[in-house]
C-alpha positions as CSV (number, residue, x, y, z in Angstrom):
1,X,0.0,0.0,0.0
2,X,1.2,3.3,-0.9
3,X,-0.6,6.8,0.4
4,X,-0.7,9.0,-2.1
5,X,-1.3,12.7,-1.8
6,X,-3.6,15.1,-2.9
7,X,-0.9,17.1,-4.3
8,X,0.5,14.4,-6.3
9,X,1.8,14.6,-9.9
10,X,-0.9,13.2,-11.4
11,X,-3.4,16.0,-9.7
12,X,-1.3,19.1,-10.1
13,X,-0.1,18.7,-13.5
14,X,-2.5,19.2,-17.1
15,X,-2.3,19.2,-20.8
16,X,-2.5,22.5,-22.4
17,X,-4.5,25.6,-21.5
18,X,-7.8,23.4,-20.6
19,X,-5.7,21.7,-18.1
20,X,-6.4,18.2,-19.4
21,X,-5.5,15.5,-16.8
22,X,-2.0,14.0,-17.3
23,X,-1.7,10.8,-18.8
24,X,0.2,8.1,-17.5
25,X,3.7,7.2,-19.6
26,X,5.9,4.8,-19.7
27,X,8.8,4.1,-21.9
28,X,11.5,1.6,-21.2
29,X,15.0,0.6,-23.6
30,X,17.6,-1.4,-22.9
31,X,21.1,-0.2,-23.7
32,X,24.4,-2.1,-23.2
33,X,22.8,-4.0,-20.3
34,X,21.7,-1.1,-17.9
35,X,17.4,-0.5,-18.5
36,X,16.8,3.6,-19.4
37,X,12.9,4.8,-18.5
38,X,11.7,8.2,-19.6
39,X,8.2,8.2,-17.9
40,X,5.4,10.4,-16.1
41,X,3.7,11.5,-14.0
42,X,5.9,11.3,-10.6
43,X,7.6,13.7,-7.9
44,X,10.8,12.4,-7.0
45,X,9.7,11.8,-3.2
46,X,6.8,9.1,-5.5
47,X,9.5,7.1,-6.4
48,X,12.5,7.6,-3.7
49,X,11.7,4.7,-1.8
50,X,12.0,2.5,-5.0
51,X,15.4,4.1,-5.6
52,X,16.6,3.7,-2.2
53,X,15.8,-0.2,-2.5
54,X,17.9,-0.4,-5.3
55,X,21.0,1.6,-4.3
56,X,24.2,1.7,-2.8
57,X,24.7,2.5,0.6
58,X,25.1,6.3,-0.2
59,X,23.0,8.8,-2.3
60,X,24.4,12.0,-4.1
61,X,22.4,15.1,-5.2
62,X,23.9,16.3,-8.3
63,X,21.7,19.2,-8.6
64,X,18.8,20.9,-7.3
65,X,16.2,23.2,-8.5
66,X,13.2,24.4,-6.1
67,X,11.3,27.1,-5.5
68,X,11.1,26.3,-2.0
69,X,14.4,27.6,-0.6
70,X,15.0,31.0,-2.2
71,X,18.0,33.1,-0.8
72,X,17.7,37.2,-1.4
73,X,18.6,36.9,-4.7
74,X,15.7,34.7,-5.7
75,X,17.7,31.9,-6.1
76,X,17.5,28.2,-5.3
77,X,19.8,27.9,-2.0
78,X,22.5,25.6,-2.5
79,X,21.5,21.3,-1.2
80,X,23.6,21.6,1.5
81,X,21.8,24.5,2.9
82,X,18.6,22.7,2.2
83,X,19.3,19.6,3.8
84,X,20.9,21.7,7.1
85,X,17.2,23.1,7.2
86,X,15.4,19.7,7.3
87,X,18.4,18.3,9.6
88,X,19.6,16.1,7.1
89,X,23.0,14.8,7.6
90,X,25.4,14.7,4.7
91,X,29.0,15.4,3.3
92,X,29.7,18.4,0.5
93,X,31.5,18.4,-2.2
94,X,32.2,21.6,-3.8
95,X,32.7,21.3,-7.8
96,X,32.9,25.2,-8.4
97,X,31.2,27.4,-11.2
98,X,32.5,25.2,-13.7
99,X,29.4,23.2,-13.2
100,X,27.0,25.7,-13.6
101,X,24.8,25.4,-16.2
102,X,25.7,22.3,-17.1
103,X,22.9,20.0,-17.5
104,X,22.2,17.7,-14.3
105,X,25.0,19.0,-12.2
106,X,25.2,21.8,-9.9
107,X,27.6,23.7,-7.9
108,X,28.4,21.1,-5.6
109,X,27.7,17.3,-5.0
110,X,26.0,16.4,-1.7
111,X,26.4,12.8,-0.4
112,X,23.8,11.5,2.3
113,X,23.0,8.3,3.5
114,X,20.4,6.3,1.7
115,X,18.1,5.8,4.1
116,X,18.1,10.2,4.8
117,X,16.8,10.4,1.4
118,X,13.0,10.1,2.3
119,X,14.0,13.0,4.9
120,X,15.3,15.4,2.3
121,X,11.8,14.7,0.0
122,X,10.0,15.2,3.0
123,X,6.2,16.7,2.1
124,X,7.1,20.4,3.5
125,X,8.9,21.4,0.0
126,X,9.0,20.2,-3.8
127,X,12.5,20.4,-6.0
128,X,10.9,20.9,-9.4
129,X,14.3,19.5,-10.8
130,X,16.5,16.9,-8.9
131,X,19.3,14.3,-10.4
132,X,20.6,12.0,-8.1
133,X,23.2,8.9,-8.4
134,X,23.9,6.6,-6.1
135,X,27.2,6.2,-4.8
136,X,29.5,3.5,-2.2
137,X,29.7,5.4,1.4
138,X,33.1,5.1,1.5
139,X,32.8,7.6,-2.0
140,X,36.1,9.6,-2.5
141,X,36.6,13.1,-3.2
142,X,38.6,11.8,-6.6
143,X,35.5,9.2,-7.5
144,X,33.3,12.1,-6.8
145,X,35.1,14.7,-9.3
146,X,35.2,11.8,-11.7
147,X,31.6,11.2,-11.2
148,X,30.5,14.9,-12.1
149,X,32.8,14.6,-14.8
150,X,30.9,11.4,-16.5
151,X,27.4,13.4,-15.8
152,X,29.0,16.6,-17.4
153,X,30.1,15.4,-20.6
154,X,27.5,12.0,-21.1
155,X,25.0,13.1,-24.2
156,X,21.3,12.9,-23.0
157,X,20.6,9.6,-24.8
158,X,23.6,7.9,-24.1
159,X,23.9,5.6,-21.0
160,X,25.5,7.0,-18.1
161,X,26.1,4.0,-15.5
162,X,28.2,2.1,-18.0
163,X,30.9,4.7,-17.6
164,X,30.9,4.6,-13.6
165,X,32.1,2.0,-11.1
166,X,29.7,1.3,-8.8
167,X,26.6,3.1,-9.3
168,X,23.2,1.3,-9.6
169,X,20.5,3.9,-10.4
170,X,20.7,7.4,-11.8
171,X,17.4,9.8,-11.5
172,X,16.1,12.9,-13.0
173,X,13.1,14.8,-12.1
174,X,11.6,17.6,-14.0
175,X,8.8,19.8,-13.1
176,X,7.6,17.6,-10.5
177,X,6.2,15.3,-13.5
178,X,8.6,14.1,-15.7
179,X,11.1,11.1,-15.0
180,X,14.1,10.1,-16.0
181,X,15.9,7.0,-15.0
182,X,18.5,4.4,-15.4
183,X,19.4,1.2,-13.7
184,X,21.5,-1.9,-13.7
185,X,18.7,-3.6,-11.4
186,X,15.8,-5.2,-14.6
187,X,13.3,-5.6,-11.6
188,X,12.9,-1.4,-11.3
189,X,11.5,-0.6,-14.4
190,X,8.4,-3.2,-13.4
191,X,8.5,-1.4,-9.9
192,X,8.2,2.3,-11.4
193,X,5.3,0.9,-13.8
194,X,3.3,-0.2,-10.9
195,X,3.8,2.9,-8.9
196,X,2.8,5.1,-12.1
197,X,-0.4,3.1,-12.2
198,X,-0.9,3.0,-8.2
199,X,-0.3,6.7,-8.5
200,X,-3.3,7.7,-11.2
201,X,-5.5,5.3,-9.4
202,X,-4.9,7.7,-6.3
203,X,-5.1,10.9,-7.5
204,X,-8.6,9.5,-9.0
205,X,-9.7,8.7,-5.4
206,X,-9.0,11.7,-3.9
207,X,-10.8,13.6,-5.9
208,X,-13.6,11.9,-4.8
209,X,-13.4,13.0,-1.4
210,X,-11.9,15.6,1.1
211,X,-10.7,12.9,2.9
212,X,-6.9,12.4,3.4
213,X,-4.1,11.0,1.2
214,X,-5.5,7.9,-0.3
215,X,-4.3,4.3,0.4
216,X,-4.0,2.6,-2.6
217,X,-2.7,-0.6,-3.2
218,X,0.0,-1.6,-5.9
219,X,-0.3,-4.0,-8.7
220,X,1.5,-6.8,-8.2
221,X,4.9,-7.3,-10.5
222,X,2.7,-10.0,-13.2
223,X,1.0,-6.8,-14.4
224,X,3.7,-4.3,-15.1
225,X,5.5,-6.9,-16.4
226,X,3.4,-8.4,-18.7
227,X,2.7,-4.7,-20.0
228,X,6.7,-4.6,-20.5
229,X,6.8,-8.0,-22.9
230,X,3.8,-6.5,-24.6
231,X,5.1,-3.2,-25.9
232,X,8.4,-0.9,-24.6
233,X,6.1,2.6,-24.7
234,X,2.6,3.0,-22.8
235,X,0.3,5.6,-22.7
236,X,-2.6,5.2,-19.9
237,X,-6.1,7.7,-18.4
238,X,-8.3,7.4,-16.4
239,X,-11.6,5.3,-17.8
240,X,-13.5,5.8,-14.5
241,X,-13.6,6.0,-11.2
242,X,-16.0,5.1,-8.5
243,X,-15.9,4.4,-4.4
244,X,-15.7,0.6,-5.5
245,X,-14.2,0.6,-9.2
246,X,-11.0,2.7,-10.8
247,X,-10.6,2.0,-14.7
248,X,-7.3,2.9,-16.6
249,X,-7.5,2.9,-20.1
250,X,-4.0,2.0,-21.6
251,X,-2.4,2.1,-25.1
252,X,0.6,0.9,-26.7
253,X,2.4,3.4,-28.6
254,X,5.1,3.0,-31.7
255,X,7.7,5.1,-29.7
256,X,7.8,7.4,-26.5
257,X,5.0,10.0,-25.7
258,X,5.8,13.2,-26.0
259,X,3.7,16.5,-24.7
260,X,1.1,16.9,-27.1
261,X,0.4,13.6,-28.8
262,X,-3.1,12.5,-27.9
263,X,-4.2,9.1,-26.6
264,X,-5.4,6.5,-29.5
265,X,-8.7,6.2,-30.5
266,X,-8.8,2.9,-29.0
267,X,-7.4,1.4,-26.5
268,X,-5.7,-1.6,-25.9
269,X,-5.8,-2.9,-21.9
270,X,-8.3,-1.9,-19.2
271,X,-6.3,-2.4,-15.8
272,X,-9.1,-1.9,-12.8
273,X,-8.3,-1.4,-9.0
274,X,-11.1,-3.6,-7.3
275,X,-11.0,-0.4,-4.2
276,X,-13.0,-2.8,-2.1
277,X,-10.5,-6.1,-2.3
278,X,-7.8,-4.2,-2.8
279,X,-6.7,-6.3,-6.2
280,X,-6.0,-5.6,-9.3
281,X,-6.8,-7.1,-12.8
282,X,-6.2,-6.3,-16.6
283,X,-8.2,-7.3,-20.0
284,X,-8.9,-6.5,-23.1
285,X,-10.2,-3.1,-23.8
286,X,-13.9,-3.4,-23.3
287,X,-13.5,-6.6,-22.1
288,X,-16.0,-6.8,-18.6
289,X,-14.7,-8.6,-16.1
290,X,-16.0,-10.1,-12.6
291,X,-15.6,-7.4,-9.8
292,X,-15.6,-10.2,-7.3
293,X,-13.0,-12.2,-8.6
294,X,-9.4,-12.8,-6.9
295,X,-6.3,-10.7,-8.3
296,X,-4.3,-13.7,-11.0
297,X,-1.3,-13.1,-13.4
């Protein structure tokens, strides 16, 4: 069970100036044996505890945007600062203004214990931009300027973990929707999938109500994973969504979604959250199925 919030991705972000909801997405590639997954809709504190599962002892923050944290200039205060406000302990290492501007790397590298992650994405702020690697904890000052190095000069399609030693899982949030990700562990992808889904199944239920965040179980790893030897690129919306009963409608797509494309005409896969049993199930588009019955692969 995950809680998800009323302020999730899923119910803050929309499509164009009517403010469409925000469809699910999921693309997934394989390159030179690490998994890369460009996906949406998911703040980084969504997904931290399925990075944190997956990494090394040690996390690093490789650069922060929020607009949470403001110094008198307007700008985003520097992660340490941030994480010495929410009491997070950590270790900084300062890379200079070389590193400004370059993409997903800041002015310095901040290096916390995995578990301190879930306290710097606590629910009291939102980075609208966050990359993060993981790291050994025993992570040198030399590994760590050859680490910013590999971020700084990696093209954006390229794979980045191949060129490290060590690392498991790399992550990149962008306006507290889009995600970014690559990882030497096959199972995450599935896990991220499930989330995604658990995620617009939420934000559907708490829009039902005033109540608070939502409790909403996850699909178990048959369903993402069959999705996954179906097709590499998903689209998914909401079909409906009752006290009993949430519907998503999900397409396959030739390539990634981008912004803008519209979802098909017809879709391909119902997946359904029995609310009451707390199961799961997926047909056919159009395909009814027996509310009562027991969640199966």
């Amino acid at each position: 069970m995950i809680e998800v919030m009323r302020q999730g991705a899923f119910s803050v972000n929309g499509v164009g100036s009517e403010c469409r909801p925000f469809p699910l997405s999921f693309s997934l590639r394989e390159v030179e044996g690490a998994w890369k997954v460009a996906a949406g809709a998911a703040r980084a504190r969504e997904l931290a505890d399925l990075l944190v599962a997956v990494a090394n002892d040690a996390v690093a923050v490789v650069s922060l945007e929020t607009n949470s944290y403001l110094d008198e200039e307007w700008r985003t205060l520097q992660p340490s600062l941030i994480a010495a406000e929410l009491g997070v302990p950590c270790r900084v290492h300062p890379l200079g203004s070389w590193a400004s501007g370059t993409y997903a790397l800041g002015e310095e590298l901040v290096v916390m214990d995995r578990d301190q992650l879930h306290r710097l994405l606590d629910d009291t702020w939102s980075p609208y931009e966050l990359t993060l690697i993981d790291v050994p904890s025993d992570v040198t000052p030399e590994q760590l300027d050859e680490l910013a190095l590999v971020l700084g000069t990696t093209g954006f399609d390229d794979p980045i973990l191949n060129r490290l030693e060590g690392s498991e899982v790399w992550f990149s949030g962008h306006d507290d929707c889009y995600v970014l990700l690559e990882t030497r562990d096959p199972a995450l992808p599935a896990a991220v999938l499930a989330r995604l889904l658990a995620l617009l199944a939420g934000s559907a239920l708490g829009g039902l109500t005033e109540a608070p965040p939502s409790r909403v179980p996850e699909p178990g790893s048959w369903l993402p994973e069959r999705l996954i030897a179906t097709a590499p690129h998903w689209i998914g919306v909401l079909g409906g969504a009752g006290e009993e009963l949430v519907t998503i409608e999900l397409a396959a797509l030739p390539e990634p979604w981008q912004l803008g494309v519209p979802f098909p005409k017809q879709a391909d896969l119902t997946a359904t959250l029995d609310v009451r049993h707390g199961t799961w199930r997926i047909a056919p588009a159009g395909r009814r199925r027996n509310p009562d019955a027991q969640e199966q692969p």
